[in-house]
C-alpha positions in Angstrom: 17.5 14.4 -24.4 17.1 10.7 -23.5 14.4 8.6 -22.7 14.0 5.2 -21.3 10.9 2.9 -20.6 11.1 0.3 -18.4 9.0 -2.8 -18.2 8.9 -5.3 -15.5 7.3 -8.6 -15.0 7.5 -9.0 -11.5 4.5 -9.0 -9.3 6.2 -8.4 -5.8 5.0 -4.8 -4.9 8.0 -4.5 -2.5 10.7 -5.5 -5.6 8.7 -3.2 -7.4 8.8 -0.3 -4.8 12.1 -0.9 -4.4 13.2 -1.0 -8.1 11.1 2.4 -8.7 13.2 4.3 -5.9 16.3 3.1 -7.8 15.4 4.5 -11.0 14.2 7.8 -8.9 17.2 8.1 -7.3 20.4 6.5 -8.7 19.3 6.0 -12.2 20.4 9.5 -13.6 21.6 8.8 -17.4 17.8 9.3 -18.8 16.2 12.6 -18.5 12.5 10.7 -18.9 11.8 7.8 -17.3 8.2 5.7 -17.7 8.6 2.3 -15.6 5.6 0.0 -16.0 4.5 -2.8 -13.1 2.1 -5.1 -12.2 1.5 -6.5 -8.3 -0.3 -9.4 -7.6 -3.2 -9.3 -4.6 -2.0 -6.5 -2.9 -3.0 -3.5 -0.8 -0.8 -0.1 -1.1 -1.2 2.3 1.2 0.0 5.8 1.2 3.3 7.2 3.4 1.7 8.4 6.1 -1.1 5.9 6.9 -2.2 3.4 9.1 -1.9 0.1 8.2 -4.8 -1.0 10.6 -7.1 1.5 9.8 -6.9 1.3 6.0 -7.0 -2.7 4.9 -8.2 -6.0 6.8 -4.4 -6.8 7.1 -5.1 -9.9 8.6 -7.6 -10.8 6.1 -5.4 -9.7 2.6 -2.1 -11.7 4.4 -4.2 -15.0 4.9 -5.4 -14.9 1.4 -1.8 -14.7 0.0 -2.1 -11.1 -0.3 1.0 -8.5 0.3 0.5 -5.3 2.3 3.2 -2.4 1.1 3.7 1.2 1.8 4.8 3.2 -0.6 7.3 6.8 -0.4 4.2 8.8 -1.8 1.6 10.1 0.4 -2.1 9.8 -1.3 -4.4 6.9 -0.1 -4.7 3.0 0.2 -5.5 1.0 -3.1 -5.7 -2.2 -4.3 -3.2 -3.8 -7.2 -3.9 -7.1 -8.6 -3.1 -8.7 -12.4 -5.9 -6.6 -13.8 -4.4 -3.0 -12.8 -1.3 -1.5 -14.5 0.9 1.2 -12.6 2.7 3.7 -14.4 5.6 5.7 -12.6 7.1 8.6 -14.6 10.7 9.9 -13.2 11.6 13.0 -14.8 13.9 16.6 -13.7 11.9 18.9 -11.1 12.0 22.0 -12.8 9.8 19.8 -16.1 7.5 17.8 -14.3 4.0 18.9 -14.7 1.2 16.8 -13.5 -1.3 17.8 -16.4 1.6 16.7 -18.8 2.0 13.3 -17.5 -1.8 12.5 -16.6 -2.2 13.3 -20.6 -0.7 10.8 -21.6 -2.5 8.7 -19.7 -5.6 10.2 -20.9 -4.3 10.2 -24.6 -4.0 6.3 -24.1 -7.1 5.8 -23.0 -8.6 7.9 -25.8 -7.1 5.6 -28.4 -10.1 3.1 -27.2 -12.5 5.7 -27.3 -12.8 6.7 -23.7 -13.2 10.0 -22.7 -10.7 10.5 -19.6 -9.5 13.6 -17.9 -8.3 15.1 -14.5 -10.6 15.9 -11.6 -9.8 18.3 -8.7 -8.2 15.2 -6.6 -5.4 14.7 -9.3 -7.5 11.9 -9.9 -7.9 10.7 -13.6 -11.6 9.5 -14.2 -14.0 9.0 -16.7 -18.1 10.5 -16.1 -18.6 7.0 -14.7 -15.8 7.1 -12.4 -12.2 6.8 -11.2 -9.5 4.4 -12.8 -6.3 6.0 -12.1 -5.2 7.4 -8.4 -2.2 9.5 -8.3 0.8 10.5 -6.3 3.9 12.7 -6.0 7.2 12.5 -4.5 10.4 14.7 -5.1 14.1 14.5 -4.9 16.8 16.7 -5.1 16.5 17.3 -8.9 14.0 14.3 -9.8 10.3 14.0 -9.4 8.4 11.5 -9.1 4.8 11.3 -10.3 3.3 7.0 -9.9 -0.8 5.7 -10.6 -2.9 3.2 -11.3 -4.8 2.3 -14.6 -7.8 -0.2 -13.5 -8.6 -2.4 -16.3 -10.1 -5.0 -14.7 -9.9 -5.5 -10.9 -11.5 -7.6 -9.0 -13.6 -5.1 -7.2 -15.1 -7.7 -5.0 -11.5 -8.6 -3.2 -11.2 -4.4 -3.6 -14.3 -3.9 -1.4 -13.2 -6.9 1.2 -9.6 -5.6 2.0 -10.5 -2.2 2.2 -13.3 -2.2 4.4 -11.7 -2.3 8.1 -13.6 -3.4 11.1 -15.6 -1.5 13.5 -13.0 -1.2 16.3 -12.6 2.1 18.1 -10.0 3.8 16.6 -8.7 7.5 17.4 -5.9 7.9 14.7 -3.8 10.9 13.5 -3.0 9.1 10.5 -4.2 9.9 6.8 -7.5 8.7 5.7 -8.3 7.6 2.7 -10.9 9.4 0.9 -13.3 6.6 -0.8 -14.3 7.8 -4.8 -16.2 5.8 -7.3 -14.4 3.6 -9.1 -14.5 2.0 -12.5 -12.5 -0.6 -14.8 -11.5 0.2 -18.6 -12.8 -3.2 -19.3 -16.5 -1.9 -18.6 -16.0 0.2 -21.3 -14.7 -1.9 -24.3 -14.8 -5.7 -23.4 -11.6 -6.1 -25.2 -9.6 -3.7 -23.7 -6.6 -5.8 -22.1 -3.5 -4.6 -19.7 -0.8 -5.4 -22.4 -3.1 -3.4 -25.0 -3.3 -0.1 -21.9 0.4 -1.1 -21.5 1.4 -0.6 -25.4 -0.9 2.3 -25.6 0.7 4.4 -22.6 4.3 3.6 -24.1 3.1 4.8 -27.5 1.9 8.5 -25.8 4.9 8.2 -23.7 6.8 8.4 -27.0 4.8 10.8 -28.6 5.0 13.7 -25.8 8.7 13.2 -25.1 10.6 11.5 -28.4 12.4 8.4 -28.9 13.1 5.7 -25.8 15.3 2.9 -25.3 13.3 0.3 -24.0 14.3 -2.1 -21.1 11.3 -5.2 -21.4 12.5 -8.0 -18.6 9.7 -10.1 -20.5 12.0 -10.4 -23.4 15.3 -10.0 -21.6 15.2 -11.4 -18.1 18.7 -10.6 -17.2 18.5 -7.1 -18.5 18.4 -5.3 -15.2 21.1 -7.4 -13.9 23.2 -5.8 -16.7 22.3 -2.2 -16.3 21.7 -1.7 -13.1 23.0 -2.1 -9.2 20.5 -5.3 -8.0 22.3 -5.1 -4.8 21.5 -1.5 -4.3 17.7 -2.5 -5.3 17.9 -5.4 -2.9 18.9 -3.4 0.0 15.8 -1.6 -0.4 13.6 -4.1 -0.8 14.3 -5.1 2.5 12.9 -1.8 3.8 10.1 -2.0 2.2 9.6 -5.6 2.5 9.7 -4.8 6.4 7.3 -5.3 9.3 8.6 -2.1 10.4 8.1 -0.3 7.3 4.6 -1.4 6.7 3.6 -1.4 9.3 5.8 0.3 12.2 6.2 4.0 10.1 2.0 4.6 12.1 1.7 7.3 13.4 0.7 7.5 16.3 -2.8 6.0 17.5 -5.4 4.4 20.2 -7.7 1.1 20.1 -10.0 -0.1 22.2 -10.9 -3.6 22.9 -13.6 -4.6 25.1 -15.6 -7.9 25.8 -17.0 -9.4 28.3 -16.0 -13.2 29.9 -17.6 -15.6 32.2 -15.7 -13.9 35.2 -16.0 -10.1 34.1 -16.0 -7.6 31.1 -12.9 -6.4 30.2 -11.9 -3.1 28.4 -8.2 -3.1 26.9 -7.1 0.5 25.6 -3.8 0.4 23.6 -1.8 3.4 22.8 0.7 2.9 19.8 3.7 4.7 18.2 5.5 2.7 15.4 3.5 -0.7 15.2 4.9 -0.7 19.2 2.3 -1.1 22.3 4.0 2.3 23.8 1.2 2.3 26.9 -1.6 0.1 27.9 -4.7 0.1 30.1 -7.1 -2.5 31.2 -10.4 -2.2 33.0 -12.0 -4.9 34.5 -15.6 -5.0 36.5 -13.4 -8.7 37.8 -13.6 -9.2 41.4 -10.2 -10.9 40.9 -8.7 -7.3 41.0 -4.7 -8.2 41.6 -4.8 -10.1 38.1 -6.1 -7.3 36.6 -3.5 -4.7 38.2 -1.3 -7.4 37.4 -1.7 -7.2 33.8 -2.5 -3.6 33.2 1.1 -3.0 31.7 1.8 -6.2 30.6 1.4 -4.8 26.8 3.8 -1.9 27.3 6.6 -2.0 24.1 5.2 -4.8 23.0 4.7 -4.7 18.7 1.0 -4.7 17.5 0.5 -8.2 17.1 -1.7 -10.8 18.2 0.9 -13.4 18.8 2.9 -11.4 20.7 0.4 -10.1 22.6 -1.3 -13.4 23.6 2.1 -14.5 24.9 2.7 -11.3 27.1 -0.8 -12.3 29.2 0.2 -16.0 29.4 3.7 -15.1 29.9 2.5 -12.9 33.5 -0.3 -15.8 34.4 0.6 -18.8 32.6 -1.5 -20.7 34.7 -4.2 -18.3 35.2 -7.5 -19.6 33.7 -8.5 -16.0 33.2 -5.2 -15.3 31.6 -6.0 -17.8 28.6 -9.3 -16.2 28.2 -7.6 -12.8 27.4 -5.3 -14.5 25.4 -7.7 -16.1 23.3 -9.6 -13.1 22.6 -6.9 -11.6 21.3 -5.7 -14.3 19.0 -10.1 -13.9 18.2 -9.4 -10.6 16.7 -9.3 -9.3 13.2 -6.3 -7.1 12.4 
């Protein structure tokens, strides 16, 4: 039986995504895989979620931060420098949960914190959650991916993944909210490269002897052993508007506000990040603009630019047009 452990150094959670599904799917020369990443200011959210309802998009993107979607289903989190993510890749018929999450839990034992599994296939301590876990599967591979929090920023945590108070009627996933807590609070020394070197060291233990691939030491190294075009290809899906952001399911919001001239009341139905139907009502004596308008959004995507321009692009001289338009631009997303 062979093992490998993989370290990376990047930060990019779409390189990183992308890099993970290659090992899951076309790296088939290791029976046990353990691939350790970091991303950098980031929001994750699961397969079938929406974008809009789980993270202050707008917010996390002007801040420098990345939004990703991941192949696993489970609920949005945050990723910065001060949480490590373990992925193990091993054959379907040996996976088992309990198996992997102990090695987790064995790691963090070698601080002297008491971890184990709750009934959410979460791995907590009695003062909270610090790893979130998720499952996908292949033919003949599984994959099983989490966080260790060691020291996030909660504060940026609690910003990105509060979402505004818009109307929202969604039939995506929500994410279910749990305590949270960081290893750090536990032992002040406790450091990512110390969780990292103590997960490798269980990972060892349970399944025998690894070769290690470390791009710290070797930068090159997956250059060398594995196909970066067939990584690449896939980080363009995941790097994608349309990924992130178009795989919604399908959902309404409502907008409403009222101008100078009239309150208006825009209700936006959406399939795939696209504006599939829209509807405005308008108390407006001007009553031809707002017929006008009323399907000026249809199959247009989900975001404010474009949206602003379909208004000014129907009225660009309309005075009442610009207002819209500037509301729109106005909102958070």
């Amino acid at each position: 039986m062979s093992n490998l452990i993989v370290i990376n150094t990047s930060f990019n959670p779409w390189y990183n995504l992308a890099l993970e599904e290659y090992l899951l799917d076309k790296v088939t020369d290791y029976d046990n895989i353990l691939f350790l990443w970091q991303n950098a200011n980031t929001v994750v959210i699961g397969r079938n979620q929406n974008a809009w309802r789980e993270c202050r998009t707008e917010l996390l993107e002007s801040e420098g931060g990345k939004l990703a979607r991941r192949s696993t289903g489970g609920g949005a989190v945050y990723h910065d420098a001060g949480n490590l993510n373990f992925s193990f890749i091993l054959p379907r018929s040996s996976q088992d949960f309990l198996i992997q999450a102990g090695i987790i839990t064995k790691a963090v034992g070698k601080f002297g914190i008491n971890a184990y599994v709750n009934g959410r296939n979460d791995i907590v301590t009695d003062q909270g959650k610090f790893s979130g876990n998720a499952f996908t599967y292949r033919k003949n591979r599984a994959l099983h991916h989490g966080t260790v929090l060691v020291d996030v920023d909660r504060e940026k945590l609690g910003r990105y993944l509060q979402v505004s108070k818009e109307k929202m009627q969604i039939k995506g996933i929500k994410s279910v909210r749990s305590r949270i807590v960081n290893l750090k609070e536990y032992d002040s020394g406790i450091t990512v490269e110390r969780v990292r070197e103590a997960i490798m060291q269980a990972f060892v233990e349970e399944f025998g002897q690894c070769e290690i691939f470390d791009c710290s030491k070797e930068i090159d190294i997956f250059d060398r052993k594995f196909d970066m075009a067939e990584v690449h290809r896939t980080y363009e899906i995941y790097s994608s508007w349309e990924f992130r952001y178009g795989e919604a399911p399908k959902f309404d919001i409502e907008w409403a506000n009222r101008f100078s001239w009239g309150e208006v009341v825009i209700h936006l139905t959406l399939k795939n990040g696209v504006i599939i139907k829209s509807r405005i009502y308008s108390d407006a004596l001007d009553e031809l603009f707002i017929a006008n308008i009323r399907q000026c959004f249809d199959n247009v995507p989900f975001k404010k630019k474009d949206m602003a321009d379909a208004v000014l692009k129907r009225h660009p001289d309309s005075t009442m047009a610009k207002d819209i338009a500037e509301y729109i631009l106005s909102k958070e997303m």
